[in-house]
N, C-alpha and C positions, 0 to 999 in steps of 0.2 A: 666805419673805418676801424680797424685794427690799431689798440692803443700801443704805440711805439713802446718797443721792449728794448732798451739799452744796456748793456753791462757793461762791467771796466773790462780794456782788455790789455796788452801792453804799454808801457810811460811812452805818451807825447810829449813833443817839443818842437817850439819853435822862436823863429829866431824875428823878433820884431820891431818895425819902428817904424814910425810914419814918415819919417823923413827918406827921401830916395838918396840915391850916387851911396849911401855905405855899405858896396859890397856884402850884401846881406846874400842874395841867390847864389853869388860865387863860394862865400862862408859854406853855405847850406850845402852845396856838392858839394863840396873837397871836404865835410865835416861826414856828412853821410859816406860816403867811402872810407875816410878814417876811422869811423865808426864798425865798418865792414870788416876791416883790416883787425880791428883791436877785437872781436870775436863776436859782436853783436850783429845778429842778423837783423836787416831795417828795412821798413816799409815809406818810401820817399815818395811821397803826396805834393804833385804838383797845384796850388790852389792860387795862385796868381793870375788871373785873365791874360797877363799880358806874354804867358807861358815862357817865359826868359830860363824858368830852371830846362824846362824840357827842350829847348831849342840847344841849351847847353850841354846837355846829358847824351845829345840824340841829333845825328847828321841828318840833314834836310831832307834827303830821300824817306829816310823811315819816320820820319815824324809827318808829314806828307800825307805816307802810305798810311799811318794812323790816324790822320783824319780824314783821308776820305776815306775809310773801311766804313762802310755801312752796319757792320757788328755794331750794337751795343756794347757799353760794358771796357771800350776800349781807353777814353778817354774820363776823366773827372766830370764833366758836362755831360756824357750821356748817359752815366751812371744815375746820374741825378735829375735825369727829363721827366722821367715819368711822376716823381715827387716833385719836380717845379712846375709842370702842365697841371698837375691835380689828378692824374689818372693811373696812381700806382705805389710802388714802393720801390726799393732800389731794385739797380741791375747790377751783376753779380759781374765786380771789376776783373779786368784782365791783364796780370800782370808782366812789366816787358824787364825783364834782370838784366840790369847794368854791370854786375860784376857780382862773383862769389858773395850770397848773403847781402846784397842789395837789389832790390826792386823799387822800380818805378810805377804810377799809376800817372801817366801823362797830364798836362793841361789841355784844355782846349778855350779857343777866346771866347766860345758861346756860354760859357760859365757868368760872365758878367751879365747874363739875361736872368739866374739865380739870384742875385743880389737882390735884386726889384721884390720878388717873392718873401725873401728873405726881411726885407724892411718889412713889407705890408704883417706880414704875420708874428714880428716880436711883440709887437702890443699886444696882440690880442691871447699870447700868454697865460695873461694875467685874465682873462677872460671867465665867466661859469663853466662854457664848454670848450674847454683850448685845447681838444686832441686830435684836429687837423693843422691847426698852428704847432702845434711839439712834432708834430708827424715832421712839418717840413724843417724844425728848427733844430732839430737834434740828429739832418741826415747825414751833416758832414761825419760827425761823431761817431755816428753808425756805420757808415762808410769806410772810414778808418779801422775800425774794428775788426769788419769785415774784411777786409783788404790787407789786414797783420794777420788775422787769423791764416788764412786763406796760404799767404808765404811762410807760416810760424815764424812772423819778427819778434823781436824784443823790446823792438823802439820803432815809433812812426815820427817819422821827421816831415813836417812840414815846410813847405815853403810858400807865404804871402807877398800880397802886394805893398805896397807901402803906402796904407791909407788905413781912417777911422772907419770906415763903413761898415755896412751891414755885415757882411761877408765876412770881415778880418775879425768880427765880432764874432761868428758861429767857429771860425780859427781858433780863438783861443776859448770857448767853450769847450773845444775837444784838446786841449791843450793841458796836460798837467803841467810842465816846466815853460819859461821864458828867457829867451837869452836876448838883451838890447845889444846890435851893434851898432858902432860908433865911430864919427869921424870926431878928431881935435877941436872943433871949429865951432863958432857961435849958432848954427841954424842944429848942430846935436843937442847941443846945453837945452836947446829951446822944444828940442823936440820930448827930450824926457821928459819935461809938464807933462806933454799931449800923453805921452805912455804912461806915466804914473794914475793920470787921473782918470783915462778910458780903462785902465784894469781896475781901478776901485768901483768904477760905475759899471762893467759888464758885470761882474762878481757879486757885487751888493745885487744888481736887476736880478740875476739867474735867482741868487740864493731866497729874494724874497718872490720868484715864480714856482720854485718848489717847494717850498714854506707852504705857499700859496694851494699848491697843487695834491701836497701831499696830505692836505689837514680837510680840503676838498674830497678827496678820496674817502680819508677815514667817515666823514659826515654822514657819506652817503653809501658806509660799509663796504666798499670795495675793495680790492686787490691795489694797491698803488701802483702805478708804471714807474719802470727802473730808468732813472733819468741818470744823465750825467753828471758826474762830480767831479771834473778834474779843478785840480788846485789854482789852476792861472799862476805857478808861483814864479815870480821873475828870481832866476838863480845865478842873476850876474849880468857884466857887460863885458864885451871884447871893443877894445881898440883899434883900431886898422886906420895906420899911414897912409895916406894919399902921396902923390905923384904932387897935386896940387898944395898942398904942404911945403914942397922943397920952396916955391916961389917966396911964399907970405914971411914977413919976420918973423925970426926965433921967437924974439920976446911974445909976438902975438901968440905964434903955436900955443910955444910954451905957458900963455896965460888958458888957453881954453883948457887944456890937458890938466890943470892943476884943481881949474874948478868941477873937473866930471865926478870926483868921489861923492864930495857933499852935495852938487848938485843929484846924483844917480839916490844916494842916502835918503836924501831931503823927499824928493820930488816923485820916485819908484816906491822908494820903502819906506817914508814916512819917517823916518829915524835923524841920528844925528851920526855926523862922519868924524870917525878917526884921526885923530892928528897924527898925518903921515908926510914921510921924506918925499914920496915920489906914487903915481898911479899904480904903479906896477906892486906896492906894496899895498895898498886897500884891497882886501877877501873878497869882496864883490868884483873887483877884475880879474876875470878866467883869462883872458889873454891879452899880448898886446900885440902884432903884428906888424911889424914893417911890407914896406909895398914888396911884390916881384913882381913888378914889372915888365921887364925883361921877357918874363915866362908867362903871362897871360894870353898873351894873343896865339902862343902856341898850344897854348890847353885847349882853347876857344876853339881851334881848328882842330886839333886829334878829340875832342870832348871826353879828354881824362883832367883830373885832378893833376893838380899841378908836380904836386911829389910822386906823379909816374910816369911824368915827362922825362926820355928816352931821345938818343942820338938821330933814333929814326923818325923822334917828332921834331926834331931840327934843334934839338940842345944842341950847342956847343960850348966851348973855352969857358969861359967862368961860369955861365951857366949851370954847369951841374955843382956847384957850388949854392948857388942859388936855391935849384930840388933839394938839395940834403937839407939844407936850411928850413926850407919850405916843410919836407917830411917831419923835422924838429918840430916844428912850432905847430902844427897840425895834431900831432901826436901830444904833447902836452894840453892845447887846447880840450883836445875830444877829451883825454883821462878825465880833464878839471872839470869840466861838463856831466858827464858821465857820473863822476862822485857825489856832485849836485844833487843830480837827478836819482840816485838810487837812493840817497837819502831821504828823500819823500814817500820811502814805504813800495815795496813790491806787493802790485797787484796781477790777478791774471784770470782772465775771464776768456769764454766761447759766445760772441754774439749770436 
């Protein structure tokens, strides 16, 4: 088999947590069109099984139509059969553009039959001969690459499921940047353990398999394979107000909200947090966002972003008050993100 040849190619990011209900897939569209908007062309990777961005992105009929096309190549899961069967290498993705300077590569649910692949073959890694295990453990990565190449993006934005698994693991393998989103609430606090300490243990695992792989090579005078290096770096959390919030007391809100700096500090970065007035002033929160409510179910049903909800998507009366809001805090988020993220070094590669 053909030793997997990976190069960097545009900054990744994604937006992760293990805990579900925080608005992470809805973040992820309305951030990748802001994205779109602010000048960066983007490559939007659907990798959730449970295809929630694509269902949102994409009216029933065509998402439908793409998966029963019998093409390859159309969806994430077919791209990656012939490297999860054992009988090949990728298929060359087929891009569907949601809008100027944004493309989608769809989900499909038969990706969660990857996963299984994907556990069996991280151990073996670290193995003497691990170059049908890299073959399959470095496809998403290679995938992405190929699939920014292929639209000239700048940025591949992912979107996961909300779990530790095997899968979320090769996610942030191709993953240079990290954003935790977050609700106010005790089951967030609880979840950034789970985030802090799945990033220091994929990153320590990878770092000591190409250690491993590359001292391997030298040994036995070879050419090394160009693995991947993306940073895993988590470059902040976003807040986002629930609906569920208005019920619960202030003072509770108010108590989870106050412990997310040092807990995000302590538990993500290992550090110690700032003594600050209020969340919104700790450097590690890129955004805070209140609900719109109001505007969600009309996004849902036109499958635009919320800040280009229109009379003819049934705004009305205060409502558009709401989208300008909406287009504000969108627009602030993505810059904050964005500054993040270029911070980490511009690189640029052709898979």
């Amino acid at each position: 088999m053909k030793r997997p040849r990976v190069a960097r190619g545009p900054k990744s990011l994604v937006l992760f947590n293990n805990k579900g209900g925080v608005g992470k897939t809805t973040l992820t569209f309305n951030l990748a069109h802001m994205f779109a908007r602010l000048g960066r062309r983007v490559a939007l990777i659907d990798l959730d099984p449970q295809c929630n961005l694509s269902a949102l992105a994409l009216p029933n009929q065509v998402l439908e139509a793409i998966w029963d096309d019998a093409e390859l190549g159309r969806t994430v899961a077919s791209c990656l059969e012939q490297v999860r069967a054992g009988r090949g290498d990728l298929v060359e993705p087929v891009a569907y553009e949601l809008a100027d300077d944004l493309y989608l590569l769809p989900g499909d649910l038969r990706l969660s039959r990857f996963e299984s692949r994907l556990a069996r073959e991280w151990p073996q890694i670290l193995a003497e001969d691990a170059e049908a295990a890299l073959h399959v453990v470095t496809a998403l990565d290679r995938l992405a690459v190929r699939f920014a190449n292929q639209v000239e993006a700048e940025l591949v934005l992912f979107d996961a499921g909300p779990s530790l698994g095997a899968l979320n693991r090769t996610v942030l393998l191709a993953s240079d940047g990290v954003v935790v989103p977050l609700a106010p609430d005790l089951s967030s606090l609880r979840g950034l353990q789970n985030v802090g300490e799945a990033l220091r243990e994929w990153r320590d695992e990878w770092d000591d398999a190409r250690l491993k792989i590359l001292r391997s090579a030298s040994l036995r005078k070879e050419s090394p394979p160009l693995l991947p290096q993306h940073a895993m770096q988590p470059l902040g959390y976003i807040v986002q107000q629930h609906l569920a919030v208005a019920d619960e007391p202030v003072r509770a809100y108010q108590r989870w909200l106050e412990q997310i700096p040092a807990s995000f500090a302590a538990d993500v970065l290992q550090g110690q947090a700032l003594a600050l007035d209020s969340v919104q002033d700790d450097p590690h929160c890129l955004g805070f966002l209140r609900h719109f409510a109001s505007l969600v179910p009309l996004a849902q049903a036109a499958h635009k972003p919320l800040f280009e909800l229109a009379h003819a998507d049934g705004v009305v009366g205060s409502q558009y008050q709401t989208v300008a809001r909406a287009t504000k805090a969108f627009e602030q988020l993505a810059a904050a993100i964005l500054v993040k993220l270029d911070a980490l070094g511009v690189v640029t590669a052709k898979e």
